[in-house]
N, CA, C and O atoms as a Tinker XYZ file with bonds, in Angstrom:
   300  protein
     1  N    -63.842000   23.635000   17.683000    73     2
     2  CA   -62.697000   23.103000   18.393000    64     1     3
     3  C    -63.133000   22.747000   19.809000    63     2     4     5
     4  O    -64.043000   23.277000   20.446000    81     3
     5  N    -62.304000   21.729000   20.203000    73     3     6
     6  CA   -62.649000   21.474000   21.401000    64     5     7
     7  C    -62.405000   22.035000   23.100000    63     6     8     9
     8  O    -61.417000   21.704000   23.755000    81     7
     9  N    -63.133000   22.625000   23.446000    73     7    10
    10  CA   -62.656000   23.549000   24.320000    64     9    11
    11  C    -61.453000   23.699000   25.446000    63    10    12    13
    12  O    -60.640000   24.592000   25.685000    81    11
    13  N    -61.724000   22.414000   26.021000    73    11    14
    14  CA   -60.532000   21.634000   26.814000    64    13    15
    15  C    -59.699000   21.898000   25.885000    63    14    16    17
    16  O    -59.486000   23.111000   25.891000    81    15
    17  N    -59.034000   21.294000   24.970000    73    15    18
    18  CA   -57.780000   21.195000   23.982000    64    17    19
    19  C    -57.639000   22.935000   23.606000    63    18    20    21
    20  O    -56.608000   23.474000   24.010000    81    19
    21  N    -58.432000   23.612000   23.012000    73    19    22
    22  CA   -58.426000   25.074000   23.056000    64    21    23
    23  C    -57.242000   25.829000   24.249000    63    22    24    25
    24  O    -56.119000   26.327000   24.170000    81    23
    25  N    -58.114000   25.601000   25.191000    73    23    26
    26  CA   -57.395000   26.450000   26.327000    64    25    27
    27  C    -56.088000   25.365000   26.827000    63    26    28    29
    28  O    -55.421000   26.109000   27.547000    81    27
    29  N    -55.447000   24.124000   26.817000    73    27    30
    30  CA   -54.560000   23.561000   27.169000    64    29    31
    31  C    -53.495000   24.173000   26.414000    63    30    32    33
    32  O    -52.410000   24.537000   26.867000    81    31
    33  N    -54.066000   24.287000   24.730000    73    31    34
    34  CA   -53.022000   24.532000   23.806000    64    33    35
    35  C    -52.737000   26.010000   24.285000    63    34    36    37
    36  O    -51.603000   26.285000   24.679000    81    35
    37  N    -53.621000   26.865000   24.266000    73    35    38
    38  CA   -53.184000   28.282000   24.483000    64    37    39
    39  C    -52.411000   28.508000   25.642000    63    38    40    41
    40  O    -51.811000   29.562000   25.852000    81    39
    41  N    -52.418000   27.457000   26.457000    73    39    42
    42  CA   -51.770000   27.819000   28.076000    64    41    43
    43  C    -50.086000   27.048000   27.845000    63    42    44    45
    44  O    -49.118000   27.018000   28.605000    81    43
    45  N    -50.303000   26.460000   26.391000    73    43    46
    46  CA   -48.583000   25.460000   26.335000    64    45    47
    47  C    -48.475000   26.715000   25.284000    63    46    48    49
    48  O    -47.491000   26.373000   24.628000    81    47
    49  N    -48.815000   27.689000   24.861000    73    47    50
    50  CA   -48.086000   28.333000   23.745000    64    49    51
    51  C    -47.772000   29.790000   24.445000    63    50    52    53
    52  O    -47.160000   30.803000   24.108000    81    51
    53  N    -48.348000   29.453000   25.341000    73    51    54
    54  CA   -47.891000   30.984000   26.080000    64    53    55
    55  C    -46.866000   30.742000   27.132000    63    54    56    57
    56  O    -46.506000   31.635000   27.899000    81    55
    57  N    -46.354000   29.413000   27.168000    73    55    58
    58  CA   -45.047000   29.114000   27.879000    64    57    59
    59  C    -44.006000   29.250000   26.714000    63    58    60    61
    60  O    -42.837000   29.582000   26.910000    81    59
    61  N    -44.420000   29.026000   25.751000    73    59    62
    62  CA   -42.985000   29.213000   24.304000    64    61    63
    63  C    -42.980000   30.153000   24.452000    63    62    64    65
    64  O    -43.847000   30.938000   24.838000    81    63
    65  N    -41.222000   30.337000   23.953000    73    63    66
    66  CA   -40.615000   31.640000   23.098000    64    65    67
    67  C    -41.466000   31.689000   22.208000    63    66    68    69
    68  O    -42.336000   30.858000   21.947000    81    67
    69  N    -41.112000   33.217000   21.435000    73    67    70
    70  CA   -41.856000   33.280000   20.529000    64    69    71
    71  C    -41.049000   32.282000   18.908000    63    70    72    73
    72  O    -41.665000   31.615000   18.077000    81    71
    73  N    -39.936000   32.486000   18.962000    73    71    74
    74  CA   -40.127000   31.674000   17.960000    64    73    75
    75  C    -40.540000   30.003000   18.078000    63    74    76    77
    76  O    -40.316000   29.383000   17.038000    81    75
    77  N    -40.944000   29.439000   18.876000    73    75    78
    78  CA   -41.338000   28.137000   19.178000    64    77    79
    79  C    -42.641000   28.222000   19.194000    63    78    80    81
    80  O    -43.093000   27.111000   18.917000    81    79
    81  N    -43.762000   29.248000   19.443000    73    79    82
    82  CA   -45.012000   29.454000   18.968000    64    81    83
    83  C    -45.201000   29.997000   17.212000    63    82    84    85
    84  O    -46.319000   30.126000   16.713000    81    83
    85  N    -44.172000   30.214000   16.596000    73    83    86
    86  CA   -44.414000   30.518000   15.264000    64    85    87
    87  C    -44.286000   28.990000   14.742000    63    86    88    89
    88  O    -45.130000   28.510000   13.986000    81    87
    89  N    -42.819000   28.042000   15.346000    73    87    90
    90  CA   -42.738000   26.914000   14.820000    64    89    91
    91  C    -44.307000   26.212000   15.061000    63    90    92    93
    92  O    -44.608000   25.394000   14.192000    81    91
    93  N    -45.256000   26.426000   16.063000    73    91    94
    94  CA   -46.305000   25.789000   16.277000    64    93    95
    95  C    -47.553000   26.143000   15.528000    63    94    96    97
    96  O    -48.588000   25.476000   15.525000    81    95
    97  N    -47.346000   27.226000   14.916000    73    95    98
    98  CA   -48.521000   27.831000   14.181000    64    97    99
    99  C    -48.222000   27.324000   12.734000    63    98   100   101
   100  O    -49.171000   27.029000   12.007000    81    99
   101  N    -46.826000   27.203000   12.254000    73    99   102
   102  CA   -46.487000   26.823000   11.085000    64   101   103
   103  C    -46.824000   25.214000   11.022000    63   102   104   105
   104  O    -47.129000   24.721000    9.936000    81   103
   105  N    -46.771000   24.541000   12.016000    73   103   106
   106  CA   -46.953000   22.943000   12.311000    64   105   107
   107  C    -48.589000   22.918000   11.854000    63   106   108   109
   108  O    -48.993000   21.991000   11.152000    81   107
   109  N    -49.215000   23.662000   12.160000    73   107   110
   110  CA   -50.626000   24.070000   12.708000    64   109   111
   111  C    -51.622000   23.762000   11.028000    63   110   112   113
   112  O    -52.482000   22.962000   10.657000    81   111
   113  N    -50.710000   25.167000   10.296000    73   111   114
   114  CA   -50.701000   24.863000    8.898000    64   113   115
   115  C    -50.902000   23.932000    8.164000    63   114   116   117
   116  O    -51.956000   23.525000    7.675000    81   115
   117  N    -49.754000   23.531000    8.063000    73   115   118
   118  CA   -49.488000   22.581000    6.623000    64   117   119
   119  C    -50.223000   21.206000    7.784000    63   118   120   121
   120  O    -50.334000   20.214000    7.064000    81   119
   121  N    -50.630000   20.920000    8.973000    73   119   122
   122  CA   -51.780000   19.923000    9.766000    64   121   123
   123  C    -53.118000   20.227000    8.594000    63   122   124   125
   124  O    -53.545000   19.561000    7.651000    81   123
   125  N    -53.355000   21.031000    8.944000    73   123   126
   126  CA   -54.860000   21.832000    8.097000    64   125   127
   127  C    -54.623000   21.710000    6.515000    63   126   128   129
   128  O    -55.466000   21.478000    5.649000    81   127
   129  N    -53.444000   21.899000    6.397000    73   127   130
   130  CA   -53.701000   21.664000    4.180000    64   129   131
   131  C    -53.192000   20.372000    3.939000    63   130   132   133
   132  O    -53.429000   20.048000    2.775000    81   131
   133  N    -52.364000   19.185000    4.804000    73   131   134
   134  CA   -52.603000   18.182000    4.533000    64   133   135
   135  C    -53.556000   17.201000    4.020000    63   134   136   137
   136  O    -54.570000   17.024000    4.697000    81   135
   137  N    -53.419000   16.573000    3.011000    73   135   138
   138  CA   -54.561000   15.617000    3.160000    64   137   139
   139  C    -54.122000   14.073000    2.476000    63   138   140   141
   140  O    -53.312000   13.628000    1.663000    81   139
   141  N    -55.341000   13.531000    3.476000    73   139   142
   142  CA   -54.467000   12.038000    3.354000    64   141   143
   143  C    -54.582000   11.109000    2.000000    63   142   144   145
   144  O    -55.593000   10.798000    1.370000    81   143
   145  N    -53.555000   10.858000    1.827000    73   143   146
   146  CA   -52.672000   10.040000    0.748000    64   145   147
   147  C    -53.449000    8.049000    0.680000    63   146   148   149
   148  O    -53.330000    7.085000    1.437000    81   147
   149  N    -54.065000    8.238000   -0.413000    73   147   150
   150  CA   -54.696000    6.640000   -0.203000    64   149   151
   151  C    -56.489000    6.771000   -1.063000    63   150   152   153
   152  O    -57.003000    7.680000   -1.715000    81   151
   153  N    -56.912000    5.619000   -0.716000    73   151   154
   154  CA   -58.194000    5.195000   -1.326000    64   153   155
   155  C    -58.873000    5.174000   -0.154000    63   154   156   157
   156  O    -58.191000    4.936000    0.844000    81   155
   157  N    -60.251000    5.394000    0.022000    73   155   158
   158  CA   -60.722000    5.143000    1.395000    64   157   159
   159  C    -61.281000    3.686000    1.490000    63   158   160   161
   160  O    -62.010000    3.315000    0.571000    81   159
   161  N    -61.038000    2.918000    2.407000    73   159   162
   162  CA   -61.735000    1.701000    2.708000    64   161   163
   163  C    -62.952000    1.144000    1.601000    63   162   164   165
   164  O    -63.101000    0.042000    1.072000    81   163
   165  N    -63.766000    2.455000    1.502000    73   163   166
   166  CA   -65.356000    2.272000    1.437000    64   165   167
   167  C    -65.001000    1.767000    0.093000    63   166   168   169
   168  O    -65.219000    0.574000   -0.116000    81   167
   169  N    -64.268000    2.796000   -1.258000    73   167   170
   170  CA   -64.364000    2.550000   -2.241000    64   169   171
   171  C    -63.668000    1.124000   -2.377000    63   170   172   173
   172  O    -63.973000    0.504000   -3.396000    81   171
   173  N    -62.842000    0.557000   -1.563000    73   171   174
   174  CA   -61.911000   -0.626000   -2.472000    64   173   175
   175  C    -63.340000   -1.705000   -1.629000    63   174   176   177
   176  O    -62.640000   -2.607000   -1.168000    81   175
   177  N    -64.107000   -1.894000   -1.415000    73   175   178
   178  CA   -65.660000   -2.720000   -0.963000    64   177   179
   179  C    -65.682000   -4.070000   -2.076000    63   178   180   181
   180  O    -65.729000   -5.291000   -1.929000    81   179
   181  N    -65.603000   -2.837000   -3.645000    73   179   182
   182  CA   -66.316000   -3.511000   -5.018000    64   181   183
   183  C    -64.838000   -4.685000   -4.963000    63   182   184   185
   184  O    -65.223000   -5.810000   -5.283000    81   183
   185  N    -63.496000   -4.658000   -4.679000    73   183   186
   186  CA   -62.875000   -5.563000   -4.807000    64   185   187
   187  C    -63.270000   -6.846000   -4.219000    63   186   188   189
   188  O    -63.310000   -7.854000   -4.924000    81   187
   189  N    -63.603000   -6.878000   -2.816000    73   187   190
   190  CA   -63.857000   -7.747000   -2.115000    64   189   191
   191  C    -64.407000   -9.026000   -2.849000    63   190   192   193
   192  O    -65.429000   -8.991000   -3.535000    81   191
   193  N    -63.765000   -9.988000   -2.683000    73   191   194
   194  CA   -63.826000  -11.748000   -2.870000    64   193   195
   195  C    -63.242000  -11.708000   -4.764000    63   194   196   197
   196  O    -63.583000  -12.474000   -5.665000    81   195
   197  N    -62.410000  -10.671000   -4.815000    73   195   198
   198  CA   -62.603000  -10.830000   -6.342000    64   197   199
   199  C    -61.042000  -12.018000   -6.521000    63   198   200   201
   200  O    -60.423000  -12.380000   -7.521000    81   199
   201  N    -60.908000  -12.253000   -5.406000    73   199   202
   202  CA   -59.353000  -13.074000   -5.193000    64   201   203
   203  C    -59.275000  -14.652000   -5.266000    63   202   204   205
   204  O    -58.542000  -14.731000   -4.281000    81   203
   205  N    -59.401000  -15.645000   -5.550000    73   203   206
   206  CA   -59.656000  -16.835000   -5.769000    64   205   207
   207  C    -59.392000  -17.087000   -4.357000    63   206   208   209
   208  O    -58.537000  -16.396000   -3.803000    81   207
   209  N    -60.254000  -18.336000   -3.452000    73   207   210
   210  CA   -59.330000  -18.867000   -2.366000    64   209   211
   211  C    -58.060000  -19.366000   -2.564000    63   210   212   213
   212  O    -57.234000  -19.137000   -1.680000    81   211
   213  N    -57.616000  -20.209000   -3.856000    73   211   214
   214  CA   -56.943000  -20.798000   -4.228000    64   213   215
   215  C    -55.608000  -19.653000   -4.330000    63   214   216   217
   216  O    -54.402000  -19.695000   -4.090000    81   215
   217  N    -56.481000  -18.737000   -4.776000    73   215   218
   218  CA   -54.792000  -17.811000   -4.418000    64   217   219
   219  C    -54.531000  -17.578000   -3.313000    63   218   220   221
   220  O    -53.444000  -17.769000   -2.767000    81   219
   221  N    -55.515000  -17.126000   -2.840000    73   219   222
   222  CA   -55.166000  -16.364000   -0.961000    64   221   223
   223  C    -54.029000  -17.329000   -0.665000    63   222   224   225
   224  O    -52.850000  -17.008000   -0.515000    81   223
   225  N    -54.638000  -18.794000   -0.589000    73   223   226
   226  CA   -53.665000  -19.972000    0.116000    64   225   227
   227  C    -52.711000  -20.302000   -0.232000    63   226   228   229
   228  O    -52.039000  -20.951000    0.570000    81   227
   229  N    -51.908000  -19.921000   -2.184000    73   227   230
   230  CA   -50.904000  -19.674000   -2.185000    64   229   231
   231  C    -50.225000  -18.830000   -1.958000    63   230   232   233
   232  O    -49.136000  -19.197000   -1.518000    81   231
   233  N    -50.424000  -17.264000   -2.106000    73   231   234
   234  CA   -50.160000  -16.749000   -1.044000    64   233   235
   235  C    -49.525000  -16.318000    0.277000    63   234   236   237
   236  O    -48.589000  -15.559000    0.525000    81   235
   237  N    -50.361000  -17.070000    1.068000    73   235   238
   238  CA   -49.903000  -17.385000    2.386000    64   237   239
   239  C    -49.133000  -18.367000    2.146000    63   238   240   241
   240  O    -48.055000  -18.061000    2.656000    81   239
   241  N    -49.033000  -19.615000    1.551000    73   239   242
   242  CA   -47.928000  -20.226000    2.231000    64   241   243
   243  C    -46.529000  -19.801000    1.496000    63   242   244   245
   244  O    -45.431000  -20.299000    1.747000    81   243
   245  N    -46.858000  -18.549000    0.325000    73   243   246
   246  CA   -45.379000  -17.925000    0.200000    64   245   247
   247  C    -44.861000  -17.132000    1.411000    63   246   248   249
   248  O    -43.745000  -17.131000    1.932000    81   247
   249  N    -46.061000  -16.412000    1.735000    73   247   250
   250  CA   -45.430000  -15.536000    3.222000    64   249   251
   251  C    -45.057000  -16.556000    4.408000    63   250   252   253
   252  O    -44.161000  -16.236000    5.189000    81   251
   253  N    -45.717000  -17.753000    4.552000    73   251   254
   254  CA   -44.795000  -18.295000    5.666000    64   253   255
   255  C    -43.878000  -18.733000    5.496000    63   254   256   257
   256  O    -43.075000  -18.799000    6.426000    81   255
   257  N    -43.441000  -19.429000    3.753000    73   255   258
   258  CA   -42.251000  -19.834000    3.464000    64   257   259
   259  C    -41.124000  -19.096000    3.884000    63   258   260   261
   260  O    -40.324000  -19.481000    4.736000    81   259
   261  N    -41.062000  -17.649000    3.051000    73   259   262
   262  CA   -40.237000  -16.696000    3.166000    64   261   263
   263  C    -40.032000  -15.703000    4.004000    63   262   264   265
   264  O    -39.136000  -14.864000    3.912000    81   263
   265  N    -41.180000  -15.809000    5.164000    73   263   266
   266  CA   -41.067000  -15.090000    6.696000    64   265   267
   267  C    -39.834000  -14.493000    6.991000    63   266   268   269
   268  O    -38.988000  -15.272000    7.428000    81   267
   269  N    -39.459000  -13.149000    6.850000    73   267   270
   270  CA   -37.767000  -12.842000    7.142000    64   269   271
   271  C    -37.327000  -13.349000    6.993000    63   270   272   273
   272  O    -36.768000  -13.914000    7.933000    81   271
   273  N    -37.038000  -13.777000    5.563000    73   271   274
   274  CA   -36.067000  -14.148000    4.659000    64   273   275
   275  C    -35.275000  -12.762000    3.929000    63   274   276   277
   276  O    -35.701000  -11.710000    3.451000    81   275
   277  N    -34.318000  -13.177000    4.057000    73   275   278
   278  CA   -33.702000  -12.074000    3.296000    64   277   279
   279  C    -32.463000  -12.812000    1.822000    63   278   280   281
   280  O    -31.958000  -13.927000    1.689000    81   279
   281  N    -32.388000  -11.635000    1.032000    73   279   282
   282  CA   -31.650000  -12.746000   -0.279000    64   281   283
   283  C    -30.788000  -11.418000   -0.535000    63   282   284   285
   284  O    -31.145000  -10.439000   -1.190000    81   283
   285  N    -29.748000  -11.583000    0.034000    73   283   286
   286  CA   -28.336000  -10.890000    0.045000    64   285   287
   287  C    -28.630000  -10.149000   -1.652000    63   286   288   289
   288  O    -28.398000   -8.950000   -1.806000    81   287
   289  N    -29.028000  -10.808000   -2.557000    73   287   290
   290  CA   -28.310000  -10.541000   -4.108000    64   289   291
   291  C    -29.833000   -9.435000   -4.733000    63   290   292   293
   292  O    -29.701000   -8.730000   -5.734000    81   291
   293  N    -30.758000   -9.473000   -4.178000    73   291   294
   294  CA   -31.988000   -9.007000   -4.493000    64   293   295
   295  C    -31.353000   -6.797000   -4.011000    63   294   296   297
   296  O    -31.794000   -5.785000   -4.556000    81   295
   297  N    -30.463000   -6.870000   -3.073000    73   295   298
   298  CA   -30.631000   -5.523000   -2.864000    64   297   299
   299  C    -29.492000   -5.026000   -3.424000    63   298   300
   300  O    -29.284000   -3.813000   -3.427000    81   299
């Protein structure tokens, strides 16, 4: 851990009540058993160019067509 951040945190948790240092230890937690949700960059690589230009450019000119568009009956 980083030492600076170490002692900042210990000097903001010793200004909490105590139950506002339990809420921070519990935050602390489920920080540490999180883990992130997704594919990493590296693996989606093998996709790359597998997209026709010809699509990309239709595509895009659906997204500029319909740029905040909204269709009342769709929701």
């Amino acid at each position: 851990m980083n030492s600076s951040i170490e002692k900042e945190l210990l000097d903001q948790l010793a200004k909490l009540a105590f139950e506002q240092q339990r809420m921070v230890l519990n935050f602390a937690r489920v920080l540490a058993i999180s883990v992130p949700v997704g594919t990493p960059g590296k693996e989606l690589l093998r996709f790359a160019g597998a997209i026709e230009l010809d699509d990309w450019n239709i595509m895009a000119d659906a997204i500029q067509k319909d740029h905040e568009q909204i269709n009342g009956d769709e929701w």
